[in-house]
C-alpha positions as CSV (number, residue, x, y, z in Angstrom):
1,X,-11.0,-15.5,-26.4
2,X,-7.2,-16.0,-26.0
3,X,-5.8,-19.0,-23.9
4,X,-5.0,-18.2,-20.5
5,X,-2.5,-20.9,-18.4
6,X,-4.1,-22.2,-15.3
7,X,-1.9,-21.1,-12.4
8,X,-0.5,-24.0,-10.8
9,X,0.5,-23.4,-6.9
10,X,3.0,-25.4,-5.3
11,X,2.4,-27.3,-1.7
12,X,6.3,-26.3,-0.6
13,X,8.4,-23.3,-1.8
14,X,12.2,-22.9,-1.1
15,X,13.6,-20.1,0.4
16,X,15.4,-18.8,-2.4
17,X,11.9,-19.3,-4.5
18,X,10.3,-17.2,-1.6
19,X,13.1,-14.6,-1.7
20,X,12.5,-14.2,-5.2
21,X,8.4,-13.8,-4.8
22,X,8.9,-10.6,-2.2
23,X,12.1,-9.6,-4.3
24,X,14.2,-9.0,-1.0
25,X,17.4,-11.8,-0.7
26,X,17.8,-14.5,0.8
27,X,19.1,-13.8,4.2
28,X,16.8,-11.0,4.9
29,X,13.9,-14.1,5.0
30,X,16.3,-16.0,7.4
31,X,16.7,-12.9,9.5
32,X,13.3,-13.0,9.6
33,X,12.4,-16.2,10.6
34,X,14.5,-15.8,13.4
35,X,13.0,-12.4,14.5
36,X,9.0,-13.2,14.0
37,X,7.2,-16.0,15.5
38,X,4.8,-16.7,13.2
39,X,7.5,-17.8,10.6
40,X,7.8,-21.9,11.2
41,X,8.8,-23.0,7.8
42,X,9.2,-27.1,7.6
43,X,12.7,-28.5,7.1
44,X,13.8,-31.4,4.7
45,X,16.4,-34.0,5.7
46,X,18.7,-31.7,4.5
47,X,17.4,-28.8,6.8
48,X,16.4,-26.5,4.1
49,X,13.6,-24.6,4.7
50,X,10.4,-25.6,2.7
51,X,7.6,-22.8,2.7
52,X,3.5,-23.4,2.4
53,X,1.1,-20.9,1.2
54,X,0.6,-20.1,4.8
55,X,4.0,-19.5,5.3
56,X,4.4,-17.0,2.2
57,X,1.2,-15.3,3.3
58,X,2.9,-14.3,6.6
59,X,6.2,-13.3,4.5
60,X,4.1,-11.1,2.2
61,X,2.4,-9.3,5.4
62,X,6.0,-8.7,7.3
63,X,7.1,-7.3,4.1
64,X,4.1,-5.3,3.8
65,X,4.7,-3.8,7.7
66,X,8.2,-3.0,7.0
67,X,9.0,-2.3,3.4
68,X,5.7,-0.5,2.2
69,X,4.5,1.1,5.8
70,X,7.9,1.7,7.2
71,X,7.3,0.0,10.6
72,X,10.5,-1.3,12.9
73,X,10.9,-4.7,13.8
74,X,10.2,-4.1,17.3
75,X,6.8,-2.2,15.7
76,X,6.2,-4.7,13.4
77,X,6.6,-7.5,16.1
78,X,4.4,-5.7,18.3
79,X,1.8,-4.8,15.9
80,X,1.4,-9.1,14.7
81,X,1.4,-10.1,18.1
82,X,-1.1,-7.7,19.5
83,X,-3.2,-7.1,16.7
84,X,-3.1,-10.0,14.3
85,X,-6.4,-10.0,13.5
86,X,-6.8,-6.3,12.1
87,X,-3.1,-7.1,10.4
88,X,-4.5,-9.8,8.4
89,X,-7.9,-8.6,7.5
90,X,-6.5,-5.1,6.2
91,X,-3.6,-7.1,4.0
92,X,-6.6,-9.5,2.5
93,X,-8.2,-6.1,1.8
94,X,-4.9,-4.5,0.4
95,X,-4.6,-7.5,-1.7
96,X,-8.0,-8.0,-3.1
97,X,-7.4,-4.0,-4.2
98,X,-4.2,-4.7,-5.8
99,X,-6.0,-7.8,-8.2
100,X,-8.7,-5.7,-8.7
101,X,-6.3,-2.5,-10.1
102,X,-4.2,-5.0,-12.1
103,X,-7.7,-6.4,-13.9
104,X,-8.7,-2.4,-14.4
105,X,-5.5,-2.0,-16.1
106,X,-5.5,-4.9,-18.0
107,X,-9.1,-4.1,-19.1
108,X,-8.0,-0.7,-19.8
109,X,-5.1,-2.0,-21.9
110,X,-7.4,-4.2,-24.0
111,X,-9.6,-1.5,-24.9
């Protein structure tokens, strides 16, 4: 059985570090922080912006809303503020599919 790394997560990311992870740049997370609520990223002494899991997991969904669905930011604001709940539970769902297709494929690959 071939060695697999362990994953290691970090407790902060930076901003250009959580650009990089949705792929969009740098200032569209700022603009973002600044239009959606649930974006409260912790600041250093330096005031740059330091991002938790938590953090990323809310980037990931807005990105989700507005790159992949297509939603407005007025849509997409509407939609996390009224119905977080169902936002969150059908982007845990979206991501368990996507792990499960990249295992299928890396299965089917092996074969």
């Amino acid at each position: 059985m071939p060695y697999k790394e362990i994953k290691v997560e970090k407790l902060y990311y930076s901003i250009g570090e959580a650009a990089e992870l949705l792929d969009v740049p740098v200032s569209t997370v700022r603009f973002w922080e600044n239009e959606f609520s649930i974006l409260k990223p912790m600041k250093n002494k330096k005031g740059n912006r330091m991002f938790t899991q938590t953090d990323l997991r809310n980037l990931r969904i807005i990105h989700q809303l507005l790159k992949e669905e297509g939603m407005t930011l007025s849509g997409a604001r509407k939609k996390l503020s009224e119905k977080w709940e169902e936002t969150s539970y059908k982007f845990e769902i979206n991501e368990s599919l996507q792990k499960i297709k990249s295992l299928l494929l890396e299965l089917k690959d092996n074969i």
